[in-house]
C-alpha positions as CSV (number, residue, x, y, z in Angstrom):
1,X,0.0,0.0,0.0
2,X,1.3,3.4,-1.1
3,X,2.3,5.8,1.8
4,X,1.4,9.4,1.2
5,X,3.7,12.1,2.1
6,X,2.0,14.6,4.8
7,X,1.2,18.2,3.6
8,X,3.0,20.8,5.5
9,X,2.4,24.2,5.2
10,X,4.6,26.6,3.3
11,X,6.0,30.3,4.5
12,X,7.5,32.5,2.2
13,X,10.2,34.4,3.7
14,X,10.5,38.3,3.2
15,X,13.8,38.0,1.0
16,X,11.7,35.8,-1.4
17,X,9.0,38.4,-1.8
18,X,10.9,41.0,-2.2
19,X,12.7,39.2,-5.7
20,X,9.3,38.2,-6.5
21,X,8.0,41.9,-6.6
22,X,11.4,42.9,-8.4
23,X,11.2,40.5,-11.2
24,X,7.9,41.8,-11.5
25,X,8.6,44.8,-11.8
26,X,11.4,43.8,-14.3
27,X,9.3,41.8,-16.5
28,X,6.3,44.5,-16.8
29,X,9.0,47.3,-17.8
30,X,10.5,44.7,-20.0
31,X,7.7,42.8,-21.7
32,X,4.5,44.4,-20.9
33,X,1.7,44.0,-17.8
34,X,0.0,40.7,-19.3
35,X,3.5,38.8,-19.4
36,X,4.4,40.4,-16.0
37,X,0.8,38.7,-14.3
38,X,1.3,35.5,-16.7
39,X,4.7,35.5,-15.3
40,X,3.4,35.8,-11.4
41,X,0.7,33.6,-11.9
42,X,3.2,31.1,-13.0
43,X,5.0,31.4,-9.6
44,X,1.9,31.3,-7.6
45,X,0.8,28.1,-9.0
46,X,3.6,26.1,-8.3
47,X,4.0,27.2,-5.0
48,X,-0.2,26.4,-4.3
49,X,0.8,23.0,-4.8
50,X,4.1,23.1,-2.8
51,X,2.8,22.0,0.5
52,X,1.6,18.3,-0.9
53,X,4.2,17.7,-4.2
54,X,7.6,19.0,-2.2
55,X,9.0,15.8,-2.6
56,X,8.7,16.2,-6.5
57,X,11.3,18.5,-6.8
58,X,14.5,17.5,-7.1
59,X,17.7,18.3,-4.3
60,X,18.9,21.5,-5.3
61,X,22.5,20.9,-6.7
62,X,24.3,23.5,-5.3
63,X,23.5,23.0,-1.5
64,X,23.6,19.5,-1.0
65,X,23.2,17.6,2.3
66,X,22.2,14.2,3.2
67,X,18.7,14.7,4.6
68,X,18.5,16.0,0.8
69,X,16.4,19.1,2.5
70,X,17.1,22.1,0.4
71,X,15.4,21.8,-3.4
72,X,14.5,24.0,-6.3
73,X,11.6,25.0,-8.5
74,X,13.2,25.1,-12.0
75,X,11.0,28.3,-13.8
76,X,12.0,29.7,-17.1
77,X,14.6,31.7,-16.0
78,X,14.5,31.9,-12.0
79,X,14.9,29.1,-9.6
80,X,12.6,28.8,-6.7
81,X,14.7,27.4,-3.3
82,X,13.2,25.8,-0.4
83,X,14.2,24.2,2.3
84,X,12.4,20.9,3.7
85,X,11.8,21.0,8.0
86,X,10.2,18.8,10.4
87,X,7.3,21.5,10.4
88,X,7.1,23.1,7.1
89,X,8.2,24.4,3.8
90,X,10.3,27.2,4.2
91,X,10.3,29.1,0.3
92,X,13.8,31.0,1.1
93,X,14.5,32.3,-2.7
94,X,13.9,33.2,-6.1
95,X,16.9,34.1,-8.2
96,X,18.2,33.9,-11.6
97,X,18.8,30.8,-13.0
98,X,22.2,32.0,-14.5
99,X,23.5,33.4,-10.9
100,X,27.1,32.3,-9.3
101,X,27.2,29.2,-7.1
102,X,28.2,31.7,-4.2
103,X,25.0,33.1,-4.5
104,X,23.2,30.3,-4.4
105,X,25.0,29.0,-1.3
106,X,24.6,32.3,0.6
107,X,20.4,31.3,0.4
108,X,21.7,28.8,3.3
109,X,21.6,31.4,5.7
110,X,18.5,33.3,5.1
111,X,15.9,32.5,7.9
112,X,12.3,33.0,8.2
């Protein structure tokens, strides 16, 4: 019998938010307000189904660690990280998919 994975709730830390309103902004200035909300709505969507698919998403490369806890959202150009706890789904990031490996490492440290 198939065991299902427990839903856990998801918080979105202010760091995350913030890049989410900047490439926002970025993408209305750049490409006009309907690919700007298509865009957003794309990022919403995956993270409504976040709390019950987590496991679907594969380890983030970049920060590995045995418990396999930190993984990424792979978008069209961004990468969504989280990181996996006993509690929830903690949504720490969403940069560039082109940024420096230091960069993606310094997402270790941001806290909720």
């Amino acid at each position: 019998m198939e065991e299902r994975v427990p839903c856990k709730s998801v918080q979105l830390s202010s760091k995350f938010k913030e890049n989410r309103t900047q490439i926002y902004d970025y993408t209305f200035n750049t490409f006009g307000f309907l690919q700007a909300e298509r865009y957003l709505n794309h990022i919403l969507k995956c993270l409504d189904t976040l709390s019950e698919y987590y496991l679907f998403y594969p380890e983030c490369r970049h920060l590995q660690t045995k418990s396999r806890m930190y993984r990424n959202i792979i978008l069209d150009a961004h990468l969504i990280i989280f990181r996996i706890t006993d509690e929830r789904i903690e949504v720490l990031d969403i940069i560039h998919s082109a940024s420096s490996i230091g960069k993606i490492r310094e997402i270790r440290r941001v806290s909720l």
